[in-house]
N, C-alpha and C positions, 0 to 999 in steps of 0.2 A: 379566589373569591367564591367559587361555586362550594368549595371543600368547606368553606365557611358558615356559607347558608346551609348546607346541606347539615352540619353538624347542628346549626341554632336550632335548626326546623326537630332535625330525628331526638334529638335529646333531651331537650323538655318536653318533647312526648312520650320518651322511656321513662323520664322520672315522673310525668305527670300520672301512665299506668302502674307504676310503681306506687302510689298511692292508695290503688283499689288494693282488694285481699290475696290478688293472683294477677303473674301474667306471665305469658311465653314471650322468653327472650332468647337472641342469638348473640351471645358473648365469644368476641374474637373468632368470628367461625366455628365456635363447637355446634354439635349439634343443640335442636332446640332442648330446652329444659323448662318444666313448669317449676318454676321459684314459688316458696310461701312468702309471706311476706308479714315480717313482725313489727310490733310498735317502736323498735330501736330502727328498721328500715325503714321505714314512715319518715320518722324522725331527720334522717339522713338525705333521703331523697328527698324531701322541702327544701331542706337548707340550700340541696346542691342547687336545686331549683331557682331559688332565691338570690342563690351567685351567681347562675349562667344568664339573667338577666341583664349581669352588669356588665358583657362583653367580655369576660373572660373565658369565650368558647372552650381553648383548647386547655387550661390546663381544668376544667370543669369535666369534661370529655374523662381526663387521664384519670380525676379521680372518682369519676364514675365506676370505671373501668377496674377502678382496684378496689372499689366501696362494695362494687353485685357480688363478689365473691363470699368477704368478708362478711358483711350485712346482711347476707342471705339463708336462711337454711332450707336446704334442699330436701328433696322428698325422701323419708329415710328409705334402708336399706329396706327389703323384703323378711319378716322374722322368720328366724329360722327355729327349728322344730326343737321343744324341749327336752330334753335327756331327763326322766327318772332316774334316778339313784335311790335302792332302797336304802333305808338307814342299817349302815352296818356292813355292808358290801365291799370289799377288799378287793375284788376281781369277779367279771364277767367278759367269757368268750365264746364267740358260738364259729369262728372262725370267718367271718363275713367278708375280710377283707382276700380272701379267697376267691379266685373266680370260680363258678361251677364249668368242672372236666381236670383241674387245676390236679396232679401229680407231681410227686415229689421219691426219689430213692435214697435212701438213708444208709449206704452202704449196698451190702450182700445181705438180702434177704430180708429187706424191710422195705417198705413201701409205703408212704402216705398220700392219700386221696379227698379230692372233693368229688363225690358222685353226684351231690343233691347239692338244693341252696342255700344247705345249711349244715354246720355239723362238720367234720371228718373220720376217714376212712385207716385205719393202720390195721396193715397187711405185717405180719411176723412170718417169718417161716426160719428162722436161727433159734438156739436154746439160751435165749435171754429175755429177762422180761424188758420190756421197753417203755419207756418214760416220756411222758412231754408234760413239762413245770411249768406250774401259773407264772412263777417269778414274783409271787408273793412271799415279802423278806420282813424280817422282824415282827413277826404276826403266828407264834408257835402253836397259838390256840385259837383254835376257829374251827369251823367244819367246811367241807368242800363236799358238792352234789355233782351230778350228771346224769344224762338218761343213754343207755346202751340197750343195743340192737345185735345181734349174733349173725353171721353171714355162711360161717364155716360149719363143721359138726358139734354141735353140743356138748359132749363130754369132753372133746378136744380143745374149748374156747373158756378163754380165764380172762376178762375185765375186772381192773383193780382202779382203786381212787386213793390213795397215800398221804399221810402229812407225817410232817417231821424231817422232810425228804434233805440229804447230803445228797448231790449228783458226783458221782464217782468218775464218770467219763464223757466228756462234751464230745459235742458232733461239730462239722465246722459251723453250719449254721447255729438258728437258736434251738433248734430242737435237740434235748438231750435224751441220751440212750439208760444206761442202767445207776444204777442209786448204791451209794457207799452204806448207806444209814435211812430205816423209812421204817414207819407203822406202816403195813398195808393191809387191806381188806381187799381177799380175793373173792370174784365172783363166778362160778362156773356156770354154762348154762344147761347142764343137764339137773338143774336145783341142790348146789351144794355151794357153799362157803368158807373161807376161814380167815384167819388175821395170824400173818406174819409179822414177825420184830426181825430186823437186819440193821447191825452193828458193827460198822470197820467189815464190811465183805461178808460179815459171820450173822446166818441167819438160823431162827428160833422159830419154832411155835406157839404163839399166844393161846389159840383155838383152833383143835384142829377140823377139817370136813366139819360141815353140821347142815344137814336138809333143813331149805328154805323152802315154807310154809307160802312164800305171800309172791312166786311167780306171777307175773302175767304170762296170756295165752298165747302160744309161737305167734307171729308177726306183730307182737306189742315192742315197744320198747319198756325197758323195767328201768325204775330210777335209785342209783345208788347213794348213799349219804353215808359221810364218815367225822363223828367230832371227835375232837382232838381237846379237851380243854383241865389241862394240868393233868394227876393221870390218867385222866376218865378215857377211852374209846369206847367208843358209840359206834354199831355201825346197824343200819336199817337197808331195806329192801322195798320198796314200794313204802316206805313211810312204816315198815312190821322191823323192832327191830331184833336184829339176829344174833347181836353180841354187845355186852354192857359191863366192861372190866377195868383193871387199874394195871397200869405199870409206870413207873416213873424212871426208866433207863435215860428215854431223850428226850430233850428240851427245849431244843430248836430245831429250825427247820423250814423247805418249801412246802407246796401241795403238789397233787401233780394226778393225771389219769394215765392209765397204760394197758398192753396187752401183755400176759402174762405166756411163760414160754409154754410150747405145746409139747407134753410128756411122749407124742408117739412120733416127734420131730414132722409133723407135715406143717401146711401154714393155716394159721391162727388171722378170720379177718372180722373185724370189730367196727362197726360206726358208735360215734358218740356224740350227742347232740347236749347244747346249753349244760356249759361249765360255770358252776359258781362256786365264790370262796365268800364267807360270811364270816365275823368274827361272833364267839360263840354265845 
């Protein structure tokens, strides 16, 4: 009898606040929730109101109980922060999902690093150049950028940016070592350049050494760019560019950034910040 009253009394006071434009309820023990409340809830809560008059407490109750759910919509989520995508953008990575101190060895004599909170670190010290691919597939023509920092000696240190790329030899993880097949554009930091062609293992010269006019000043980062689109390569240096030629040997291909091997065998250590692949 009390469970009776106690239901007549508490439930056409739910449904009668359920009328105004808000109210905090406690559904089955959850915690409180501020419920909005729409004109189809309105609508609902009269009606229910309307029957629990005629002594039909409890089955009024049950479907109260399964109408707040339904009939209700709740405070939405929190939005969440919008992603730009430029138009045209195939791939960007700056390595984020990196923790800063985060190491990594890649065998004998390869090393990859996060020092900063952003960017990464590849340590060479073997006579291979070394590779880590966007993983940008069926996209042969685009351009690929990054900005590179020198750590090691100058005329000892080669940062390259590649397309066209075949990887020749996978590591267990996703980082891959050396490239079967790639345009590359080398960059020395004692101010010189050139662009390689490597075909099935077999590597050429496109251009060889050529002083680069448009260095920035020791502690800058310098930003390298290389297009790739049908035979054009393009490759630029702070935006000056350094080489503007044609070959049509290869026609597809990844992108990819790397250190290149150090000729007097010591180790070669590179940071590289904001990777992008653009279609061209």
């Amino acid at each position: 009898m009390q469970g009776s009253i106690f239901r007549s009394i508490i439930f056409p006071f739910l449904l009668i606040s359920i009328l105004s434009s808000c109210v905090n309820v406690t559904v089955k023990g959850e915690p409180e929730t501020v419920l909005e409340i729409t004109p189809d809830l309105q609508a609902t809560a009269k009606a229910m109101l309307e029957e629990a008059g005629s002594g039909e407490e409890l089955s009024t109750i049950e479907k109260v109980e399964q109408a707040l759910p339904q009939a209700t919509a709740t405070i939405p989520p929190a939005p969440t922060a919008t992603q730009y995508i430029p138009e045209g953008q195939l791939a960007y990575f700056n390595f984020e999902d990196l923790e800063q101190g985060w190491e990594k060895k890649r065998g004998e004599g390869i090393t990859l690093r996060k020092p900063d909170t952003f960017g990464i670190e590849i340590a060479v010290e073997r006579d291979v150049d070394y590779h880590l691919a966007t993983g940008v597939v069926g996209h042969p023509d685009g351009n690929i950028s990054t900005y590179v920092f020198n750590i090691s000696p100058p005329d000892e240190s080669v940062a390259f940016i590649s397309c066209r790329v075949e990887i020749g030899e996978y590591s267990t993880d996703e980082f891959e070592s050396s490239a079967k097949s790639e345009y590359r554009a080398e960059f020395r930091f004692d101010g010189r350049a050139r662009i390689v062609k490597k075909v099935n293992e077999k590597e050429s010269i496109l251009a060889d050494w050529t002083t680069v006019t448009s260095m920035n000043p020791e502690g800058v980062y310098d930003q390298l760019y290389l297009l790739c689109d049908g035979p054009r390569l393009l490759f630029m240096v702070n935006a000056t560019p350094v080489f503007d030629l044609q070959d049509n040997t290869l026609i597809e291909g990844d992108f990819a950034i790397g250190v290149g091997r150090n000729p007097n065998g010591g180790e070669t250590v590179i940071r590289f910040d904001k990777v992008a692949v653009f279609e061209p």
